[in-house]
Residue frames as a rotation matrix with the C-alpha (Angstrom) as fourth column:
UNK 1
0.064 0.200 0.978 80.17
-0.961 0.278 0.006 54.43
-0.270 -0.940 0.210 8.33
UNK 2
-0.625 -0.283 -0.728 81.14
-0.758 0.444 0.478 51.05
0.188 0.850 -0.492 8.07
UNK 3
0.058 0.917 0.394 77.42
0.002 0.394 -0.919 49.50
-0.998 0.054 0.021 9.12
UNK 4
0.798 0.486 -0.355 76.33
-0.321 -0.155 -0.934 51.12
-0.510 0.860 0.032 5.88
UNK 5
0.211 0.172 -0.962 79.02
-0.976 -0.023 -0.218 49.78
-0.059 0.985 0.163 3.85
UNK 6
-0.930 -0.015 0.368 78.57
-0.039 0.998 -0.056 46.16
-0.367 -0.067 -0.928 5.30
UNK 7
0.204 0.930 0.306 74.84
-0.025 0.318 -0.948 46.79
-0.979 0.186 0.088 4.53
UNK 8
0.524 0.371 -0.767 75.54
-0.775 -0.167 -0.610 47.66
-0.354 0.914 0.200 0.99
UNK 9
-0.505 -0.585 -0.635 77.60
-0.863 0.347 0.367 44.89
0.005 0.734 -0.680 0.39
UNK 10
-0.550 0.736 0.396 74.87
0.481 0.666 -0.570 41.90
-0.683 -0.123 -0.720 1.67
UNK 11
0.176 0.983 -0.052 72.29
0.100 -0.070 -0.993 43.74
-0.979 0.169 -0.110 0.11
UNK 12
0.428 -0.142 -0.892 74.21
-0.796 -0.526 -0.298 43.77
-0.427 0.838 -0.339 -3.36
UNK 13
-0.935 -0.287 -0.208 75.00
-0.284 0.958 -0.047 40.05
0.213 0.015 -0.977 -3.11
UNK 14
-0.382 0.918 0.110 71.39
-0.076 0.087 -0.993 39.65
-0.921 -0.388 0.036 -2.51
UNK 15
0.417 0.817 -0.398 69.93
-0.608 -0.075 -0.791 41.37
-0.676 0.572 0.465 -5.22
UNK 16
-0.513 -0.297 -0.805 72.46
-0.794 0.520 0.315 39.01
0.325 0.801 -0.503 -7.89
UNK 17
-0.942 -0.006 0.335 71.18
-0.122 0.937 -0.327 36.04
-0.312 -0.349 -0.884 -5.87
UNK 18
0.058 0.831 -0.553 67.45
-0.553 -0.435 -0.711 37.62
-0.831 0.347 0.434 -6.95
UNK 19
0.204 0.082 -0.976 68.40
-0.914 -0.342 -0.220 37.71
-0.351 0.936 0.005 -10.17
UNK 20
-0.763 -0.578 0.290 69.37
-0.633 0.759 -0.152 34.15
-0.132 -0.299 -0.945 -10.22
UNK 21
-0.782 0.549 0.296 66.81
0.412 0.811 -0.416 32.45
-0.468 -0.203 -0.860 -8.50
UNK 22
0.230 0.967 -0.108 63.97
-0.286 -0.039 -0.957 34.27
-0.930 0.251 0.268 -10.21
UNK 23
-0.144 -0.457 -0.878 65.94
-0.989 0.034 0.145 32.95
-0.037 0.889 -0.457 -13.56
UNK 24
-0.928 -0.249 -0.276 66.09
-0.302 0.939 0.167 29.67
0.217 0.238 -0.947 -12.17
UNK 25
-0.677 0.658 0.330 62.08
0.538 0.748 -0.388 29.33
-0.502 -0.085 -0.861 -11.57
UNK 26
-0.305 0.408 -0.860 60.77
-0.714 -0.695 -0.076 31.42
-0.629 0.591 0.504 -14.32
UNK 27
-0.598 0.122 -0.792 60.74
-0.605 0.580 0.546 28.12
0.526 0.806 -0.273 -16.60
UNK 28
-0.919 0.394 -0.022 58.56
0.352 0.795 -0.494 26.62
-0.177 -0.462 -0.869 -13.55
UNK 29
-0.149 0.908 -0.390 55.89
-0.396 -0.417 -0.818 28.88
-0.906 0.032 0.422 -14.03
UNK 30
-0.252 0.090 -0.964 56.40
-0.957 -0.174 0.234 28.90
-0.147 0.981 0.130 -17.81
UNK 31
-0.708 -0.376 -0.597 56.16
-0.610 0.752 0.250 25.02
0.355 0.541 -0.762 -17.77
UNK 32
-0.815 0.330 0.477 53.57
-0.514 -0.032 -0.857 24.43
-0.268 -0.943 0.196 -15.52
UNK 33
-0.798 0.531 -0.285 50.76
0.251 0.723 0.643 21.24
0.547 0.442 -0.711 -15.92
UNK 34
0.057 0.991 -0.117 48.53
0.865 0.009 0.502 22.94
0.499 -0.130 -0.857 -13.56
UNK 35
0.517 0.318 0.795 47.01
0.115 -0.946 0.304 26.40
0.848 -0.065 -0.526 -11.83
UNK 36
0.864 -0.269 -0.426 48.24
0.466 0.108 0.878 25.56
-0.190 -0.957 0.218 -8.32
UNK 37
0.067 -0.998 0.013 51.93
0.913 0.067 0.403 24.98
-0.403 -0.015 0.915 -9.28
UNK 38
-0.145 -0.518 0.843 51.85
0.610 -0.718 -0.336 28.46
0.779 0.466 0.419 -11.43
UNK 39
0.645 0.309 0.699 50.31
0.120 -0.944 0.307 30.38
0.755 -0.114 -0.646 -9.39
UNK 40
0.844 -0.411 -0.345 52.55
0.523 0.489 0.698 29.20
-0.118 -0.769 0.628 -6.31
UNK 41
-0.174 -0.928 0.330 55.83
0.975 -0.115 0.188 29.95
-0.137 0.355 0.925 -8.29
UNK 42
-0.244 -0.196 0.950 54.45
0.657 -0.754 0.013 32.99
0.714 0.627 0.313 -9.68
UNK 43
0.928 0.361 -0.092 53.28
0.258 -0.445 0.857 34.73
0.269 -0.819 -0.506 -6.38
UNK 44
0.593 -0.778 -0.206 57.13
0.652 0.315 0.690 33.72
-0.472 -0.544 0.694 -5.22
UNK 45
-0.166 -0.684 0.711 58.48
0.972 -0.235 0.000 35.78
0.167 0.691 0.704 -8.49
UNK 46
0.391 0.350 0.851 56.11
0.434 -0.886 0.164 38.32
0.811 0.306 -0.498 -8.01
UNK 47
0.930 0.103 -0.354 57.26
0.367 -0.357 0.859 38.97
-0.038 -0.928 -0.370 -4.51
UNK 48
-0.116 -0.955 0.274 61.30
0.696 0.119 0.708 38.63
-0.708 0.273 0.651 -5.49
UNK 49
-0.240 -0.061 0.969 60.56
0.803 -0.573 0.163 41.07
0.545 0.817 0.186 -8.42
UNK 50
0.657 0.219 0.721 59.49
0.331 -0.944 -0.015 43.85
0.677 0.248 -0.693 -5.85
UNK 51
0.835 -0.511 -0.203 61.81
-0.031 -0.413 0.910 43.59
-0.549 -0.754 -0.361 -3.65
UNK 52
0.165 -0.700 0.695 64.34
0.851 0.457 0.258 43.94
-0.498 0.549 0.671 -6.84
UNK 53
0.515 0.660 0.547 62.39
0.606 -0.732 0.311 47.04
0.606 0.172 -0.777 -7.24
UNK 54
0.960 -0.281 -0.005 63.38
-0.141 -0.497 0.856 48.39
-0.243 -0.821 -0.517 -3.37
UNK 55
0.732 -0.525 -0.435 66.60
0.232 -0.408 0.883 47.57
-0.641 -0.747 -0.177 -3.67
UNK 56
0.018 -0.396 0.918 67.70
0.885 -0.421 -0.199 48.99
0.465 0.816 0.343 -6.98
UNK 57
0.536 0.283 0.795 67.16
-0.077 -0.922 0.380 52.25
0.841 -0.265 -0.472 -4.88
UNK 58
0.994 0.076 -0.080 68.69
0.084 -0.044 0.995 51.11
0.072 -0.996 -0.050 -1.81
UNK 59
0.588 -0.771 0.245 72.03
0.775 0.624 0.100 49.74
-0.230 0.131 0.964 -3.13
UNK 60
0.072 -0.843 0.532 73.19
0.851 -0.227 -0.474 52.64
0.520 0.487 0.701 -4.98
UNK 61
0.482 -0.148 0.864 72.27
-0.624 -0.750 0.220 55.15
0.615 -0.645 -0.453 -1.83
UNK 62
0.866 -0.429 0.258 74.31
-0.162 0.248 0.955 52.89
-0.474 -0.869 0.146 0.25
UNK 63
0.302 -0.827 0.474 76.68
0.953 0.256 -0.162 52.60
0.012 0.501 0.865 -1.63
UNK 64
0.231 -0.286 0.930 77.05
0.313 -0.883 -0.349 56.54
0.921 0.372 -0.114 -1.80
UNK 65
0.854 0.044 0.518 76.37
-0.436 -0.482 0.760 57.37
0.283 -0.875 -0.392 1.76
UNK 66
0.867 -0.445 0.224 79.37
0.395 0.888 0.235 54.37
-0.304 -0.116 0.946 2.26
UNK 67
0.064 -0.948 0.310 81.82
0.991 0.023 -0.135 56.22
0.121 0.316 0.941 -0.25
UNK 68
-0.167 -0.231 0.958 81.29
0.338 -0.927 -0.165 59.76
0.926 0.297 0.233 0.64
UNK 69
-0.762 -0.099 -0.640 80.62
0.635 0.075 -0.769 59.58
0.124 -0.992 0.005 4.07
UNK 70
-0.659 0.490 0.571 77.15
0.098 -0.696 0.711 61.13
0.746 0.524 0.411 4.32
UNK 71
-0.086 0.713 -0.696 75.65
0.661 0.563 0.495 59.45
0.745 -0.417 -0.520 6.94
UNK 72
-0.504 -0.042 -0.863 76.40
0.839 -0.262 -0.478 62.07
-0.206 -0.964 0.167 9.11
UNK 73
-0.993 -0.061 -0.101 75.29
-0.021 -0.752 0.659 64.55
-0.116 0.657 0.745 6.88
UNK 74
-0.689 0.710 -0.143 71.66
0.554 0.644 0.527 62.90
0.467 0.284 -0.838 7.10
UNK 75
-0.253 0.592 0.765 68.22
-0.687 -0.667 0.288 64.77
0.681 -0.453 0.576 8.39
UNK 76
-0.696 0.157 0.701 66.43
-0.523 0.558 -0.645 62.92
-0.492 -0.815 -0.306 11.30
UNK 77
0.262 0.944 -0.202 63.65
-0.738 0.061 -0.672 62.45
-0.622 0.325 0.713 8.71
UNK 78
0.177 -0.526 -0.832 66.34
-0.765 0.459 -0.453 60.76
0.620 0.716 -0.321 5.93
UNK 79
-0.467 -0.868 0.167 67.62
-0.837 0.374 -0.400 58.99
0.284 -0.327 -0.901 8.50
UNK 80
-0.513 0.708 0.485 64.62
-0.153 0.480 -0.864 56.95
-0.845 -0.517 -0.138 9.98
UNK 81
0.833 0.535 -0.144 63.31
-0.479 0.565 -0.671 56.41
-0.278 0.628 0.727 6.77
UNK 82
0.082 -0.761 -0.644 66.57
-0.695 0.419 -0.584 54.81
0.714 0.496 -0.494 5.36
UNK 83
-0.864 -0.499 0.075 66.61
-0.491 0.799 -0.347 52.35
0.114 -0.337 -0.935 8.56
UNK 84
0.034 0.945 0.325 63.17
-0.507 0.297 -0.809 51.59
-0.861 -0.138 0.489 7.85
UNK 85
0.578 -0.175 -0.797 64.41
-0.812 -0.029 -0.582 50.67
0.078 0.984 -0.159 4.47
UNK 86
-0.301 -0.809 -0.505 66.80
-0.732 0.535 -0.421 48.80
0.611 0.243 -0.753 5.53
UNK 87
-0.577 0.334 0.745 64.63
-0.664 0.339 -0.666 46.90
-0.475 -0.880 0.026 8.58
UNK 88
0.637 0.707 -0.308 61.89
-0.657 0.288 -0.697 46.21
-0.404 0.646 0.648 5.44
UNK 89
0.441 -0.424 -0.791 64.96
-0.797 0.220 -0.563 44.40
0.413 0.878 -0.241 3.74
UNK 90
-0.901 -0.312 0.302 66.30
-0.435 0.655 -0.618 42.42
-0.005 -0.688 -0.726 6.67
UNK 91
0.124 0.687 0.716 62.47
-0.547 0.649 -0.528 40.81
-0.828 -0.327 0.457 6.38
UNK 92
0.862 0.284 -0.420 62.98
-0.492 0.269 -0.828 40.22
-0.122 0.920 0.372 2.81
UNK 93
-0.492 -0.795 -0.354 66.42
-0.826 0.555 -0.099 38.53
0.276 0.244 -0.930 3.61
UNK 94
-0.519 0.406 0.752 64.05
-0.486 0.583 -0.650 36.02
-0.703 -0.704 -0.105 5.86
UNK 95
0.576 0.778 -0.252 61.33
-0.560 0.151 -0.815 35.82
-0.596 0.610 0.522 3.06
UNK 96
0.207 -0.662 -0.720 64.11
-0.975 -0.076 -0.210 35.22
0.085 0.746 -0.661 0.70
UNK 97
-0.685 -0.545 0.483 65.78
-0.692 0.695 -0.197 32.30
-0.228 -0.469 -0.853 2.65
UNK 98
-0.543 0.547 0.638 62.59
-0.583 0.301 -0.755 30.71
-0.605 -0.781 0.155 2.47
UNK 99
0.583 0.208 -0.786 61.69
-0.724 -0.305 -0.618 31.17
-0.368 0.929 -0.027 -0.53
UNK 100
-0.191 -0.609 -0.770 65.08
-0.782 0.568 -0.256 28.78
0.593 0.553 -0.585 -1.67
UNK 101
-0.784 -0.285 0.551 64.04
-0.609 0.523 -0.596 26.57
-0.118 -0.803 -0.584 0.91
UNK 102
0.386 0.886 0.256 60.49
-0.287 0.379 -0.880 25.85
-0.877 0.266 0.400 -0.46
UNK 103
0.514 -0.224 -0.828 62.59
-0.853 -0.034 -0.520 25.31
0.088 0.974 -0.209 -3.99
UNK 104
-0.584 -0.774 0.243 65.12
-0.749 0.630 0.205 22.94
-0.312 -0.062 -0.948 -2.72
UNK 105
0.126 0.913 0.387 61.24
-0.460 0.400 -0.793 21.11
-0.879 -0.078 0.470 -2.74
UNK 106
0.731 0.520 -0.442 61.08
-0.421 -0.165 -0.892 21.42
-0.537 0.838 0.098 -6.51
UNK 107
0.492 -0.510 -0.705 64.62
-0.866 -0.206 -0.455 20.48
0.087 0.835 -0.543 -8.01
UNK 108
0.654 -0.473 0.590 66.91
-0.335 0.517 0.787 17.49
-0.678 -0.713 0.180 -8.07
UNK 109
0.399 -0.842 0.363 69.68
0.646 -0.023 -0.763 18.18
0.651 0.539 0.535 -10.28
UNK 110
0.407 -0.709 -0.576 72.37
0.913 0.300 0.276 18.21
-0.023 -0.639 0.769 -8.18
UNK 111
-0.418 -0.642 0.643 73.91
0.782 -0.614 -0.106 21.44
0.463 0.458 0.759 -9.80
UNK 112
-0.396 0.341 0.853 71.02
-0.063 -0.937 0.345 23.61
0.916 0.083 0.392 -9.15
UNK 113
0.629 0.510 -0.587 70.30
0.399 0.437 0.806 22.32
0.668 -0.741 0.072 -5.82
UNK 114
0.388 -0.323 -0.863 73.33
0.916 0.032 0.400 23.49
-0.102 -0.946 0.308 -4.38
UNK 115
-0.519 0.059 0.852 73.55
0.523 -0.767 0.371 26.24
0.676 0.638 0.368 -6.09
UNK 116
0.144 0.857 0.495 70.10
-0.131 -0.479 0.868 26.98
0.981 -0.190 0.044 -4.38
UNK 117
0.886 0.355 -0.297 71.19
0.322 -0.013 0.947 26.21
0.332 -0.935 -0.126 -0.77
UNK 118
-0.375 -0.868 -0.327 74.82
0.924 -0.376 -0.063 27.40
-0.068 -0.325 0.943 -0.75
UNK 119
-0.471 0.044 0.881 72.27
0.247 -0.952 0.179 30.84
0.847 0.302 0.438 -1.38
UNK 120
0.562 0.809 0.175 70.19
0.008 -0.218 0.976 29.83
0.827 -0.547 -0.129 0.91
UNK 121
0.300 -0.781 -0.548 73.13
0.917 0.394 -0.060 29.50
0.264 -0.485 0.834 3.55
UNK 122
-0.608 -0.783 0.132 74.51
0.750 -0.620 -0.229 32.65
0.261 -0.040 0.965 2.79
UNK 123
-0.199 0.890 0.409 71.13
0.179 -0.377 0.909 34.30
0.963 0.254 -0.084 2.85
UNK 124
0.505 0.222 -0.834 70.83
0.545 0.667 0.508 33.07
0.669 -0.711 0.216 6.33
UNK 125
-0.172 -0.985 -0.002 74.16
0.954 -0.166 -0.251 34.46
0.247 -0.045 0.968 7.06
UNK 126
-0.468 0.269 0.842 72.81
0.354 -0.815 0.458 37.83
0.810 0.513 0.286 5.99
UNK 127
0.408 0.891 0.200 69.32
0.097 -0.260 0.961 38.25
0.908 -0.372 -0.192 7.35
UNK 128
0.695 0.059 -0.717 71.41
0.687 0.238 0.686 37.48
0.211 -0.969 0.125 10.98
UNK 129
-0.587 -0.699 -0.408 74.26
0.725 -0.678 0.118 40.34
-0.360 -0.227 0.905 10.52
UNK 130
-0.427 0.419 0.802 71.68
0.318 -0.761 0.566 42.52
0.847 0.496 0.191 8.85
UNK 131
0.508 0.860 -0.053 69.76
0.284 -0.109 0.953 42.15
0.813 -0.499 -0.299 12.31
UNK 132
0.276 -0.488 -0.828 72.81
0.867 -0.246 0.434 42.71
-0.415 -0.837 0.355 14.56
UNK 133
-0.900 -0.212 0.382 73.68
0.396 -0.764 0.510 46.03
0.184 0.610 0.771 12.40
UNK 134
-0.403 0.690 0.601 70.37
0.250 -0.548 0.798 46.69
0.880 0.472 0.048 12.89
UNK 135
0.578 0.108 -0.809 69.95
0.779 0.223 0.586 45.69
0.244 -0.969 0.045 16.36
UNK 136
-0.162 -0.790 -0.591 73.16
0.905 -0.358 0.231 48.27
-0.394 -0.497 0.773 17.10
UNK 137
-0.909 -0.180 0.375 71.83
0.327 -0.867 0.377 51.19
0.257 0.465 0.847 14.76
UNK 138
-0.220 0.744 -0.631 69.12
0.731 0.554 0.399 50.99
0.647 -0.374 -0.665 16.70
UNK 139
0.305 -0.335 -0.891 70.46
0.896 -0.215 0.388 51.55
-0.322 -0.917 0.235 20.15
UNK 140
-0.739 -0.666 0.105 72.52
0.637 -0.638 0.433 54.81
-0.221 0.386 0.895 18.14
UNK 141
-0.797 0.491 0.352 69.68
-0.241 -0.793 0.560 56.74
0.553 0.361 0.751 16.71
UNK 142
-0.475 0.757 -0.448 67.21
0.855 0.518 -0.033 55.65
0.207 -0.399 -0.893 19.15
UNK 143
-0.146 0.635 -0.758 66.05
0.537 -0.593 -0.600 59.26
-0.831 -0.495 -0.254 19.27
UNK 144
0.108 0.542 -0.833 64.89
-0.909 -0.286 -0.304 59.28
-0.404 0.790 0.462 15.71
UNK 145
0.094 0.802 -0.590 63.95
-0.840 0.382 0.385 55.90
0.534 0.460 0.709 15.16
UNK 146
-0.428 0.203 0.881 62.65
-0.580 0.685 -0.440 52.57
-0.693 -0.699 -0.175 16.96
UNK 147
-0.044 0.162 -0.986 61.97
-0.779 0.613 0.135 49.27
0.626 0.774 0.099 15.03
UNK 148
0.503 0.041 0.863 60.85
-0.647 0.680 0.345 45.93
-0.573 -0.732 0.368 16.38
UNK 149
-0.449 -0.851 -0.273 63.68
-0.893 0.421 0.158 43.29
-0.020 0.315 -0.949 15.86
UNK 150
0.283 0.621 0.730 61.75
-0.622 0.699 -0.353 40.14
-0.730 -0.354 0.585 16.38
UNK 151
-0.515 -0.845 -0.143 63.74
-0.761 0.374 0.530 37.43
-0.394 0.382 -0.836 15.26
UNK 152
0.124 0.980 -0.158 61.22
-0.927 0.058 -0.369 35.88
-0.353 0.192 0.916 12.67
UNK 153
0.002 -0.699 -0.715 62.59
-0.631 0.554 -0.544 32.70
0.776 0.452 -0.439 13.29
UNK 154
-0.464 0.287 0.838 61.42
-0.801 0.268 -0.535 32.48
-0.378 -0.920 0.106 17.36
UNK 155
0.310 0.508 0.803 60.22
-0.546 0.787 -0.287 28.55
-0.778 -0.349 0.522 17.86
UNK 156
0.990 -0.106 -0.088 61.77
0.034 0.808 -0.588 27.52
0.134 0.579 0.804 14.53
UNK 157
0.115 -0.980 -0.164 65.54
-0.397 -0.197 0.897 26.56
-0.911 -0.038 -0.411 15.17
UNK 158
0.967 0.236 -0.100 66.65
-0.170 0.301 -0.938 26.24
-0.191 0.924 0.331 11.39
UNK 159
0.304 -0.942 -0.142 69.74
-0.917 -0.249 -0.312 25.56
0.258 0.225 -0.939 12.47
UNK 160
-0.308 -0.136 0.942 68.69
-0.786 0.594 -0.171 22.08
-0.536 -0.793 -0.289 12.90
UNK 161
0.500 0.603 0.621 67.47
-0.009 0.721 -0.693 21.35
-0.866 0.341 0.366 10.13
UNK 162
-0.624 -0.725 -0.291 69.18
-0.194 -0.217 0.957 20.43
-0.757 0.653 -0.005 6.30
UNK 163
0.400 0.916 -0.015 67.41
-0.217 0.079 -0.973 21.50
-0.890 0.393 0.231 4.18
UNK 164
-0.502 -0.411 -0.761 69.37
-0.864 0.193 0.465 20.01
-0.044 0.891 -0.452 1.53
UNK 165
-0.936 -0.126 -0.328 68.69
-0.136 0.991 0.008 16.36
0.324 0.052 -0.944 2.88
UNK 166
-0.812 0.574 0.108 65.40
0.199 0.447 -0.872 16.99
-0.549 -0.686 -0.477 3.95
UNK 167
0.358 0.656 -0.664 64.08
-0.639 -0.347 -0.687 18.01
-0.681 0.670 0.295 0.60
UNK 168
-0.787 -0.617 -0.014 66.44
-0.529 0.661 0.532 14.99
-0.319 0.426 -0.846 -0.94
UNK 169
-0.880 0.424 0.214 63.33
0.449 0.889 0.089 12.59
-0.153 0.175 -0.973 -0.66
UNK 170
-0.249 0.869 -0.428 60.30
-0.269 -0.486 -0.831 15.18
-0.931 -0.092 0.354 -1.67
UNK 171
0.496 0.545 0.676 57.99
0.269 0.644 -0.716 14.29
-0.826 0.537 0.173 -4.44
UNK 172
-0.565 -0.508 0.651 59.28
0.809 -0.183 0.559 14.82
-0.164 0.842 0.514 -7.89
UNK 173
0.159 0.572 -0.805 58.00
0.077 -0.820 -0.568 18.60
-0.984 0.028 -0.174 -8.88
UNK 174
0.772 0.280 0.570 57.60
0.507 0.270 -0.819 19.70
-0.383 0.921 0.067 -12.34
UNK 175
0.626 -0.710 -0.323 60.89
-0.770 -0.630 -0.106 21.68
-0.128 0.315 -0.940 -12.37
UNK 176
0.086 -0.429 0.899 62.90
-0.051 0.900 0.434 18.09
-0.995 -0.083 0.055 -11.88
UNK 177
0.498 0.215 0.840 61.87
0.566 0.653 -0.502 18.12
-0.657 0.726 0.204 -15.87
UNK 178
0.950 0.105 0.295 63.76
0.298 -0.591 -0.750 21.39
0.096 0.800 -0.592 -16.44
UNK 179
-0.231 -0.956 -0.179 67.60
0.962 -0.196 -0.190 21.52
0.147 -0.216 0.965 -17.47
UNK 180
-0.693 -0.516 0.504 67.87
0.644 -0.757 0.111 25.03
0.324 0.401 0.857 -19.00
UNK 181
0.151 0.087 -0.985 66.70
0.711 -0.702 0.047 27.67
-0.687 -0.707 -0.167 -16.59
UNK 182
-0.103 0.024 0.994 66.55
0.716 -0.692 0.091 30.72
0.691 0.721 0.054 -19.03
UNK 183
-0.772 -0.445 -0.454 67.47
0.627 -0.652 -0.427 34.25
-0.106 -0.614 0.782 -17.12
UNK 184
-0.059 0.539 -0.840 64.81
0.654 -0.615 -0.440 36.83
-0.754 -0.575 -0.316 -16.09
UNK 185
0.036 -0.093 0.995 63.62
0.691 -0.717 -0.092 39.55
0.722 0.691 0.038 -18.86
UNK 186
-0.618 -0.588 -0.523 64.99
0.763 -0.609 -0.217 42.66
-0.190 -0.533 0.824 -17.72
UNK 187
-0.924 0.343 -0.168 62.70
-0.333 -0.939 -0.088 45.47
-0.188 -0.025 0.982 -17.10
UNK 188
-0.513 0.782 -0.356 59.52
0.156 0.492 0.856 43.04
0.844 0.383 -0.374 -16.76
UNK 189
-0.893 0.007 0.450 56.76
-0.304 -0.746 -0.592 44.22
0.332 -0.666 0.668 -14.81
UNK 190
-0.293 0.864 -0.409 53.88
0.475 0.503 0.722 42.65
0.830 0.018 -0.558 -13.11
UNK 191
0.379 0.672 0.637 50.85
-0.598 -0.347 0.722 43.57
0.707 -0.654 0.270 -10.64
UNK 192
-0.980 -0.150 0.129 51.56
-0.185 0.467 -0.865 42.38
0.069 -0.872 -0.485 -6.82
UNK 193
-0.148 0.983 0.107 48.78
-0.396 -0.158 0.905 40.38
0.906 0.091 0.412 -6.08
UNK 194
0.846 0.469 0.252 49.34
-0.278 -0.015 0.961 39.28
0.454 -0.883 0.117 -2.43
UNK 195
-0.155 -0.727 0.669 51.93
-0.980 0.025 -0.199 37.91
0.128 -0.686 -0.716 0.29
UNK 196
0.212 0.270 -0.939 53.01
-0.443 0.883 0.154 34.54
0.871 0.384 0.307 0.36
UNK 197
-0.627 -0.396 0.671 53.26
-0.691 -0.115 -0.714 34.68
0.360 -0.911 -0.201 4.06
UNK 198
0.123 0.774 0.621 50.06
-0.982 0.183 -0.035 32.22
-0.141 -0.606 0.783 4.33
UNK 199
0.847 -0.116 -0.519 51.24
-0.265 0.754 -0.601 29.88
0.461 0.646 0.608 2.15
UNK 200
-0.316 -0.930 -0.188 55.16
-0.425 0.316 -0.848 29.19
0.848 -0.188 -0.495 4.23
């Protein structure tokens, strides 16, 4: 079905972008002059590390159901949990977005700035075809599963705003002091210790 292999291909350009950005603020935590700023940064990894978690699992069943045509082949039970899966990820494209958007805050070398908003861009991009795809697989299996779409974006239009140039003139953060960004240890594991949903 090709839903499922547009989904696997956003959500597999995602998870590199993950891998990325939790590279590029791993040396904030690590560098950090006070409790706030880690814990801030490290709340942000910890979230971005589990949803690296979900979709190591998601990617390579969409990716299968995509090249073998399975989807039809699904139970009602498989099915409705897999677009719950995928509904749970279409928040985490939102979270995500945000997530580089609270960074743009933190950097101002040019390089890694756009870097960080040509993701956040595409990110954007995403989260809104992830929700029409979802919005239409919906309507299709509506008699084995129902999801609220709420476009977690209502009252903010964020297409008005650049957030390049409107993070241009934020204070200096303590990443500003770091060139070399040093990549993610692979197979590192930490405790979730809340949602940074209070904090955006």
């Amino acid at each position: 079905m090709q839903d499922f292999t547009q989904l696997h291909t956003i959500f597999d350009r995602t998870r590199g972008y993950i891998n990325r950005f939790m590279g590029i603020i791993q040396p904030i935590i690590d560098a950090a002059q006070d409790e706030h700023t880690r814990l801030y940064y490290h709340h942000i990894l910890e979230e971005e590390e589990q949803r690296m978690g979900r979709l190591q699992q998601l990617v390579p069943h969409l990716e299968s159901l995509s090249a073998e045509k399975k989807s039809d082949q699904l139970s009602d039970r498989e099915l409705s949990q897999l677009l719950s899966d995928i509904n749970l990820e279409r928040f985490g494209l939102h979270n995500f977005r945000e997530h580089l958007e609270l960074s743009l805050y933190e950097f101002r070398d040019d390089e890694t700035r756009m870097e960080l908003d040509g993701m956040r861009e595409k990110t954007h991009a995403d989260y809104l075809q992830v929700k029409d795809i979802m919005s239409k697989l919906s309507e299709r299996f509506s008699d084995v599963y129902t999801t609220d779409l709420t476009d977690h974006d209502e009252g903010h239009d964020v297409h008005q705003v650049d957030h390049l140039k409107a993070s241009a003139n934020a204070p200096l953060g303590v990443a500003a002091v770091i060139t070399h960004p040093q990549a993610p240890v692979s197979g590192k594991k930490r405790l979730t210790v809340g949602s940074l949903k209070g904090l955006h």
